[in-house]
Structure formats: structure tokens, C-alpha cells
C-alpha positions as CSV (number, residue, x, y, z in Angstrom):
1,X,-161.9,-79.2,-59.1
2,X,-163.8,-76.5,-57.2
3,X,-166.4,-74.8,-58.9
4,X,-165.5,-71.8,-60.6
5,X,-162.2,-72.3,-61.3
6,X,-160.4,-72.4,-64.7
7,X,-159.4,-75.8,-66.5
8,X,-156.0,-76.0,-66.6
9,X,-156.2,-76.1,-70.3
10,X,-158.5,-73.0,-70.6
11,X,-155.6,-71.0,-68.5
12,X,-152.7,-72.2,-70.9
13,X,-154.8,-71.1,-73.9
14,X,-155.3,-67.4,-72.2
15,X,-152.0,-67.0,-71.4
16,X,-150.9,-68.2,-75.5
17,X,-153.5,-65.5,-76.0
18,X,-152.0,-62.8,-74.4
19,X,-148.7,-63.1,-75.4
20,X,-150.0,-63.2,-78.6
21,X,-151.6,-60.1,-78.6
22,X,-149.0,-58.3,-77.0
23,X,-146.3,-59.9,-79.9
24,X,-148.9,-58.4,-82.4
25,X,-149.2,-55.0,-81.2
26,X,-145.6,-54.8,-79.8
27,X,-146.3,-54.2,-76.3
28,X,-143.3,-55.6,-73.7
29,X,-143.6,-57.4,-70.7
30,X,-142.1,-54.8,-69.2
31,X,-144.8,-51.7,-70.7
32,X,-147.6,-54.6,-69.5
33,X,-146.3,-54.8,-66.1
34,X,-146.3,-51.0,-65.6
35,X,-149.7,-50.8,-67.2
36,X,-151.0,-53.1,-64.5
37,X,-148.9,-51.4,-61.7
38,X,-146.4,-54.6,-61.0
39,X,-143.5,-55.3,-62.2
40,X,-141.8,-56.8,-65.1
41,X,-140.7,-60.4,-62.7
42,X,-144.3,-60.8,-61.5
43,X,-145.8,-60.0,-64.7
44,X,-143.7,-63.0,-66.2
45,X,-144.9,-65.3,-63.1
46,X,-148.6,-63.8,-63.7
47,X,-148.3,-65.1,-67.4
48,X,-146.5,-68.0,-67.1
49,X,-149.1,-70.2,-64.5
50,X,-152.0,-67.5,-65.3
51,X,-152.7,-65.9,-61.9
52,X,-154.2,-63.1,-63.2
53,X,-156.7,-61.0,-61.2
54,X,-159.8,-60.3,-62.9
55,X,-159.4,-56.7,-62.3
56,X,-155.8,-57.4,-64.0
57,X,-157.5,-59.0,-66.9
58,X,-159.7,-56.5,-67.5
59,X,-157.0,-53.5,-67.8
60,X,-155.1,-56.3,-70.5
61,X,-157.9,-55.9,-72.1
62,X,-158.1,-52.2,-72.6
63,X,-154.4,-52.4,-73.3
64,X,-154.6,-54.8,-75.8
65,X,-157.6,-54.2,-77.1
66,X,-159.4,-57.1,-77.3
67,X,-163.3,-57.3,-77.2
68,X,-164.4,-58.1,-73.6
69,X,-166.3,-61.3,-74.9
70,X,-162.3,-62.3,-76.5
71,X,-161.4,-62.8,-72.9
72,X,-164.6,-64.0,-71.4
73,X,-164.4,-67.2,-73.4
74,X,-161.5,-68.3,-71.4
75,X,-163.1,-67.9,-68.0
């Protein structure tokens, strides 16, 4: 594994987390993807094998509104 990269394990855990928090608070894939400017299909690739930019995770996290920390445990 190259250095710097995510386990695979800490990746499936991030992505549980996020659609987690978007069940919670009711947000759709769809109002996600057009929060981060994509759309809905590559929103659902982006979750589903957590390719997620970090600029990407860092507007999830305003969305959601999760603590900055929340989402720094899984990098």
C-alpha cells in the first residue's frame, strides 16, 4: 500500500458514515450530488468505492454537519 492512502476498511466505514448522516438528516443522493456540483450517478459511484475528493469531503461536511475532526478520523 502506498503511503497516504486509505485502508480499505477505513474507506467502507466513511462511506457507512455518510450515508448515515444523510439518512438522519434526510438529505438525497440526488440534493448531495448537486451540493457538490456532480450528479446523482457519480455521486452513487463516489459513495459506493469512496473516491471522494478531499475538497468534496469537506463540502459533505458542511452539508451534513458533522465536526471536521468526525471526518478526519477516517483519513
Amino acid at each position: 500500500m502506498k503511503r497516504g492512502y486509505c485502508k480499505t476498511f477505513e474507506v467502507d466505514c466513511l462511506c457507512d458514515f455518510l450515508r448515515g448522516e444523510m439518512k438522519r438528516k434526510r438529505i438525497t443522493q440526488q440534493a448531495a450530488a448537486d451540493f457538490l456540483g456532480v450528479t446523482q450517478g457519480m455521486f452513487f459511484r463516489k459513495i459506493k468505492d469512496g473516491s471522494f475528493t478531499i475538497r468534496e469531503l469537506k463540502e459533505l461536511r458542511i452539508l451534513l454537519e458533522v465536526p471536521s475532526e468526525t471526518i478526519a478520523r477516517f483519513i
